[in-house]
N, C-alpha and C positions, 0 to 999 in steps of 0.2 A: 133114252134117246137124247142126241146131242143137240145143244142147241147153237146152230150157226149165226153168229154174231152179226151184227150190222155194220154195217160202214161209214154211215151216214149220222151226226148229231141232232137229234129232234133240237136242242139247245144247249147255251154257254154255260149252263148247269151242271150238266153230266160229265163236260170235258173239264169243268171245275170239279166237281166231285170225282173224277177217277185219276186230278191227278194228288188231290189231298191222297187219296190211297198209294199212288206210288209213288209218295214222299214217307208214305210208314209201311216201314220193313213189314210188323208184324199185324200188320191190318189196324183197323179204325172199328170202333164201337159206334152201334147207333146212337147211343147219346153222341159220341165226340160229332157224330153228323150233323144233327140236330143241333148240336155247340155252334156248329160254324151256318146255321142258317138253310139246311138244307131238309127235304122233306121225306117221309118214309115212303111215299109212291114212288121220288125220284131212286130210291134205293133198291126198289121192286125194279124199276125198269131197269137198272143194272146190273142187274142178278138174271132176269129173262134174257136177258139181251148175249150175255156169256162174257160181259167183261168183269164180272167182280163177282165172289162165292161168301154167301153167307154161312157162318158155321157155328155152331152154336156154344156159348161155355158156360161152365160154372165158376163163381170168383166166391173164395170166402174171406170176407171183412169180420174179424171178430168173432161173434157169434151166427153173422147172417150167414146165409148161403144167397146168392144172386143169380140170375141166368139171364143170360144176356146172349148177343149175336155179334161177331167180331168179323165184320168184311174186311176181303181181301181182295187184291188184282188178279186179274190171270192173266196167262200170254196175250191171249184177246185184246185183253186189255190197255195193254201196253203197245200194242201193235196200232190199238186204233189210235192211241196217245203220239206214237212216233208217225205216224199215217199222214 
C-alpha cells in the first residue's frame, strides 16, 4: 500500500534533512546523517512520510563486509522541497 506524503513540515529538520538528500545524487548513509547532527527517528519520519526510501547495502572494506542503509529522495520529495 502507498503511502501519500504530507505536505506540511512538523519542522526545520526534515526540510534540512531532505535537502542534504537532494544535494547527493546517490543518496546519504545513516551515519553521514548522524555526521551532520541529525537523528534516526527524524529518518523514520521520512521514510513513513514517502519522501525519502531507505534501501539497504552491503560495502566491503578489506576483509569486513558492512550493512548499512543508504537514503535516497523520491519524487515526493522533491516536490515537497520545490512546494
Amino acid at each position: 500500500m502507498a503511502v501519500k506524503p504530507r505536505k506540511v513540515w512538523r519542522d526545520t529538520e526534515e526540510k534540512r534533512a531532505l535537502q542534504l538528500l537532494a544535494g547527493a545524487p546517490h543518496g546519504c548513509s545513516q551515519k553521514t546523517f548522524r555526521a551532520h547532527g541529525f537523528k534516526v527517528g527524524l529518518l523514520s519520519r521520512l521514510v513513513r512520510a514517502g519522501f525519502a526510501v531507505a534501501k539497504p547495502e552491503i560495502v566491503k572494506v578489506g576483509d569486513r563486509t558492512l550493512r548499512m542503509r543508504r537514503l535516497t529522495i523520491t519524487d515526493a520529495g522533491r516536490q515537497a522541497l520545490a512546494g
